[in-house]
GUVOTI-216652 format. One record per residue (C-alpha): x, y, z. Coordinates in steps of 0.1 Angstrom, whole numbers, plus 5000, padded with zeros to 4 digits. Example, Ala and Ser with C-alpha at 12.3 -4.5 7.8 and 13.67 -1.06 7.14 Angstrom:
<atoms>
512349555078;513749895071;
</atoms>
This chain:
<atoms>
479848944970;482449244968;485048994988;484948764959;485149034933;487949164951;490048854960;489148734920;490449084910;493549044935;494248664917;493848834884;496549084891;499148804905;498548664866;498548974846;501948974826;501249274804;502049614817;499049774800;496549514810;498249544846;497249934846;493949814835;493249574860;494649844891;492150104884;489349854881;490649714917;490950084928;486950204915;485749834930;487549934965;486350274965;482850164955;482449904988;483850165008;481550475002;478650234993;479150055026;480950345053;478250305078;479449985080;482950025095;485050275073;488350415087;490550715071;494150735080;497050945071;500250775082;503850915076;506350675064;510050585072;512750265063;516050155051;516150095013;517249705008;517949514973;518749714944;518350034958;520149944988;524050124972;522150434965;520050564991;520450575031;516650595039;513450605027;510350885033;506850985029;503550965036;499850805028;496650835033;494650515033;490450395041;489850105055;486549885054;485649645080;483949355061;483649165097;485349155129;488749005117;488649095081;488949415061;489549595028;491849885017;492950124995;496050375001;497950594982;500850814992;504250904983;507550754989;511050934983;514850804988;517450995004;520750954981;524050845000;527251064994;527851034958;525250944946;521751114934;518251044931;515751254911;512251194919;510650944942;507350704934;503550724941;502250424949;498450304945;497749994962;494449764972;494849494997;493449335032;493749325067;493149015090;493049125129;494248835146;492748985178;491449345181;495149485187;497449285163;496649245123;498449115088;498249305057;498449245018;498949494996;499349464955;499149754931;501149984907;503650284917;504150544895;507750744888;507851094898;511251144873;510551204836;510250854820;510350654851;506850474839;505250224868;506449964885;504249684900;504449724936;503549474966;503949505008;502949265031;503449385068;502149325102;500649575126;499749725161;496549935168;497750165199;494450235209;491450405187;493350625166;496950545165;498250275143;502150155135;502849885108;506249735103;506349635066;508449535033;507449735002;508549634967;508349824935;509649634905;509849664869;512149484848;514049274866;515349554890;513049684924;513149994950;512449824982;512349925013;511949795049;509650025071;507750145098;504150345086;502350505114;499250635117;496150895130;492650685126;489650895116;487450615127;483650645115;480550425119;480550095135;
</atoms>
C-alpha cells in the first residue's frame, strides 16, 4: 500500500506544472515518507549522514569550480532489493576567480533504491531545493545515481543532481558518502 501511494505521488510530481501545487505535492511526499518510515522502522530503517563533493556542469559550470555539503538521509527497506528515502542536506558552490556566489541550496528530496545484489544499488531522487540567497525561491530538483555499500556502515554514491527553475539549473556531478546507523532488520 504505501509503495503505491508513493510511486502515484512520485508520477504526480513528474506532471505537476505549477510551482505552488509542486510545493504542495513535496511536503505531502515528505509527511507520507516519514510516516512509512517511523510507522514501519522495525522493519529495516537506516539513518545516514553523508558529506557531499562534485564538479558543477551545465549552467553553473562558468561560475563555480566545485560543489559541497552534506545530508542526512533514512532509508526504509520495503524488501530485500527495494527501498524508500528521504534526505535533506545542504549543497554550496565554490565561485571561480571572478566570479561570486552568495548562498548555496537546501535540497529536500523523496526517492528509491533498488539493490541489484546486497553491495551494488540505483537510486531516484525527485523533490524541491530551496535558495539560501534572498529571493532565490525553489527550484525542482532531481538525482539519479548509482551506489556501493562498503560494508555495514559505509556507503559512497556517485550521482548527477539537478536543480532547475526556469529554464536555467545548478547541477552538479558527485560523489556522496556515507556513515550507516543501521537499525532493526
Amino acid at each position: 500500500m504505501a509503495r503505491k501511494l508513493f510511486i502515484y505521488t512520485f508520477a504526480k510530481i513528474l506532471k505537476t506544472q505549477n510551482s505552488i501545487n509542486m510545493k504542495k505535492v513535496i511536503l505531502s511526499l515528505a509527511v507520507i515518507c516519514i510516516t512509512t518510515l517511523s510507522a514501519s522502522a522495525q522493519k529495516g530503517f537506516n539513518f545516514s549522514v553523508a558529506a557531499n563533493l562534485g564538479i558543477p556542469v551545465g549552467d553553473l559550470s562558468p561560475y563555480a569550480s566545485f560543489a559541497y555539503g552534506g545530508d542526512v538521509q533514512g532509508e526504509y527497506m520495503t524488501s530485500s532489493t527495494f527501498s524508500l528515502t528521504l534526505n535533506a542536506g545542504y549543497i554550496g558552490f565554490s565561485a571561480k576567480s571572478g566570479y561570486s556566489i552568495s548562498g548555496g541550496l537546501v535540497p529536500v528530496l523523496g526517492g528509491f533504491r533498488y539493490y541489484f545484489s546486497p553491495k551494488v544499488y540505483g537510486t531516484g531522487q525527485i523533490g524541491i531545493s530551496f535558495a539560501t540567497s534572498s529571493g532565490g525561491g525553489s527550484a525542482v530538483t532531481y538525482s539519479p545515481g548509482v551506489g556501493f555499500k562498503l560494508g555495514s556502515n559505509f556507503d559512497i554514491l556517485a550521482k548527477y543532481q539537478s536543480a532547475s527553475k526556469n529554464g536555467s539549473d545548478n547541477s552538479f556531478v558527485g560523489v556522496r558518502a556515507a556513515y550507516i546507523f543501521p537499525s532493526g532488520k
